[in-house]
C-alpha positions in Angstrom: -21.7 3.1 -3.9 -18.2 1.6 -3.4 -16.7 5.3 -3.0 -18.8 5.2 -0.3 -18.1 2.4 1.4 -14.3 3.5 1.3 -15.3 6.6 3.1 -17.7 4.7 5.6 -14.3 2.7 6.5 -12.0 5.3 6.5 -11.2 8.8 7.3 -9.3 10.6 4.6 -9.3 14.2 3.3 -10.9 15.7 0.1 -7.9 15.6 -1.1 -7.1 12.5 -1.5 -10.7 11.4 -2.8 -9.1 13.4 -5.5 -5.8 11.9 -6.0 -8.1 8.4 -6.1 -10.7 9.5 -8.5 -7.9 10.8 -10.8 -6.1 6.9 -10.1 -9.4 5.6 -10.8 -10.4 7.3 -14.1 -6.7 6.3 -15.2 -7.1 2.4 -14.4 -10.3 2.7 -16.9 -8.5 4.1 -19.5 -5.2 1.8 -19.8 -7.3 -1.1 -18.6 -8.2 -2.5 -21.6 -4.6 -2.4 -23.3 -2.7 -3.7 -20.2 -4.8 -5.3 -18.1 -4.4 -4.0 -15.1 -6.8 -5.2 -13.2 -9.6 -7.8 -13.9 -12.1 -6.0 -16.3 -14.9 -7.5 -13.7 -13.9 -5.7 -10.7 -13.8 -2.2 -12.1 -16.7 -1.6 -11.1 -16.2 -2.5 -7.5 -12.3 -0.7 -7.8 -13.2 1.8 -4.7 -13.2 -1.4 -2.1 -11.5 -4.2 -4.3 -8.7 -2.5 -4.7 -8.5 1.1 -3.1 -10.0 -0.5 0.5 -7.9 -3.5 0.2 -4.9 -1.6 -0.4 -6.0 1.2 2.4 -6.1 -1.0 5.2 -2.3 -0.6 5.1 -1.9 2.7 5.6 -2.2 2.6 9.4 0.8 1.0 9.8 2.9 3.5 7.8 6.5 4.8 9.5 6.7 8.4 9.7 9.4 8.2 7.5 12.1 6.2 5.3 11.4 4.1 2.2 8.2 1.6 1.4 9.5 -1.1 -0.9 6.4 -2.8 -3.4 7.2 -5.4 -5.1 5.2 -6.6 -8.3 3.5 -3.6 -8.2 1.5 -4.3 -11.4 -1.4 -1.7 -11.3 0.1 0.0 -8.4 -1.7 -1.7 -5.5 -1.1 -1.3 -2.9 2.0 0.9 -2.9 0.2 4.2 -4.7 -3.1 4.4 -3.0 -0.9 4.3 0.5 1.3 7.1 -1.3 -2.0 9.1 -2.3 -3.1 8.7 1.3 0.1 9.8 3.1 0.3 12.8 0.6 -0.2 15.3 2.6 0.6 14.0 6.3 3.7 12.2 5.7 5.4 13.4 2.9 9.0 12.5 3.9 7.9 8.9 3.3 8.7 7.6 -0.5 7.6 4.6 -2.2 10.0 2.5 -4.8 7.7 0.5 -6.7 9.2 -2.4 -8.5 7.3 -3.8 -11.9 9.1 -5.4 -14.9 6.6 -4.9 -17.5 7.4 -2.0 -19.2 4.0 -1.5 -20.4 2.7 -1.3 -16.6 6.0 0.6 -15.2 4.7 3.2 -17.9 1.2 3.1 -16.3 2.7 3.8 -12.9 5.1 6.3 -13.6 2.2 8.2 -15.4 -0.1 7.9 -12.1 2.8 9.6 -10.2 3.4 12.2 -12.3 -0.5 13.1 -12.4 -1.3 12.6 -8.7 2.3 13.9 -8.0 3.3 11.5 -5.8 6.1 11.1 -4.1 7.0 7.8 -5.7 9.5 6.2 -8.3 9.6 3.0 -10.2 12.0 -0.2 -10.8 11.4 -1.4 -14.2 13.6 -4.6 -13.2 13.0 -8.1 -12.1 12.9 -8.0 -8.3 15.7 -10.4 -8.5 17.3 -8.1 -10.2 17.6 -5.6 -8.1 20.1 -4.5 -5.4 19.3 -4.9 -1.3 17.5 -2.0 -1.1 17.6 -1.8 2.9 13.8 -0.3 3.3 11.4 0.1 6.4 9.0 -1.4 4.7 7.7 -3.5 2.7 4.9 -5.3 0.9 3.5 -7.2 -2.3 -0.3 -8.1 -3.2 -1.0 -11.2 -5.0 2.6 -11.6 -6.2 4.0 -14.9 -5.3 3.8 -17.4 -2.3 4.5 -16.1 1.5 7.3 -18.4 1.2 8.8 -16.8 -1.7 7.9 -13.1 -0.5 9.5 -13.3 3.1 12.7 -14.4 1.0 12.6 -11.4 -0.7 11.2 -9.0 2.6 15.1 -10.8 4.2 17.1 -9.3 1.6 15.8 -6.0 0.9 14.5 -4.7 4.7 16.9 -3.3 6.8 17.1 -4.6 10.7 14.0 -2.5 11.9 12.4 -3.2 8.7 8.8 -4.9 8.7 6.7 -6.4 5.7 2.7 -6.9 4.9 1.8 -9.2 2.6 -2.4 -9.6 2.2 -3.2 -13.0 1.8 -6.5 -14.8 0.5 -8.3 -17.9 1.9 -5.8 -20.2 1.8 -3.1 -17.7 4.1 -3.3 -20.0 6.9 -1.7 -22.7 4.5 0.7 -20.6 3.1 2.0 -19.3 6.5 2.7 -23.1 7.5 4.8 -23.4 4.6 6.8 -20.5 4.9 7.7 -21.3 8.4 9.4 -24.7 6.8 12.0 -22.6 5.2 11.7 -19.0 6.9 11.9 -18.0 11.0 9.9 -15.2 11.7 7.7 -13.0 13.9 4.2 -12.7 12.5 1.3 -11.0 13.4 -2.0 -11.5 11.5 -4.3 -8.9 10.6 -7.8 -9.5 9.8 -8.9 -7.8 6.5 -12.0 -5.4 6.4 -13.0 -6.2 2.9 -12.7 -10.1 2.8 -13.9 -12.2 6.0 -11.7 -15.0 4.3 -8.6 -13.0 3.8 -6.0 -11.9 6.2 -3.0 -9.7 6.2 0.6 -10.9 7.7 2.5 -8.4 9.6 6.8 -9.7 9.5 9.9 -9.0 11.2 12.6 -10.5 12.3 13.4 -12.6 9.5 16.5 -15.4 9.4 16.9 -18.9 7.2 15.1 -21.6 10.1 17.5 -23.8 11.0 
């Protein structure tokens, strides 16, 4: 039922039903030794997790580096990648997780669904500038702390989504103390609640 609800909402090829159901049967089996994802929305994993993490896609560049940060059980940095596959393949993902355990997980998902993908095992504070075109985290930190993070590693073009729950509107407010920035905000299609924040233009507010 929720593959099909993915496929009501979006327009993707056979293949990458694939590349998801092979995602998909590998979440089930490392589930229960790293927690991945919360055991009670397995069985909704086609929209809780592969439509949430979708809705990005559209906003892909048609080429250059997406940056995830916190990747965790790869969302939504690797059902983008399994998505763009095929039509943009001279986009790469850097995915950035510092539990070895789940780096493991996500370096074994893009080997299987060969992906064109590779993985930080660092802490993102860790890590150098890495000067991307994009770049997003879900369910990582506040929107404070991730735009502080999107200033150092996106280069001057760069632009970062960060999906947000109920309380985004909050969140955004408290940003804005710190952070100066255009924003856009996107509703989401699988939470009426939720929202996504489209940045740019990111400097320290005065």
């Amino acid at each position: 039922m929720s593959k099909d609800e993915f496929q009501r909402h979006l327009s993707v090829s056979r293949e990458t039903i694939d590349r998801l159901d092979k995602y998909e049967a590998l979440i089930t089996k490392w589930n229960p030794k790293i927690n991945l994802v919360a055991s009670s929305t397995l069985e909704d994993i086609w929209v809780r997790h592969f439509l949430d993490s979708a809705q990005l896609a559209s906003f892909t560049p048609n080429s250059g580096v997406w940056l995830d940060l916190g990747s965790g059980g790869g969302f939504p940095a690797l059902v983008i990648a399994s998505m763009l596959s095929d039509t943009h393949p001279e986009v790469s993902f850097t995915l950035v997780e510092s539990d070895s355990r789940k780096a493991v997980f996500l370096r074994t998902v893009i080997r299987e669904l060969e992906l064109n993908a590779k993985v930080l095992s660092e802490r993102i504070e860790k890590i150098p500038a890495q000067n991307v075109n994009v770049l997003s985290a879900r369910a990582l930190d506040t929107l404070e702390k991730l735009v502080g993070y999107a200033e150092i590693h996106l280069n001057q073009d760069g632009i970062a989504f960060f999906p947000k729950g109920s309380s985004h509107k909050n969140e955004l407010e408290q940003a804005r103390e710190t952070w100066s920035f255009d924003v856009k905000t996107i509703p989401s299609i699988t939470d009426p609640t939720a929202a996504i924040f489209s940045i740019k233009d990111i400097q320290r507010a005065k």
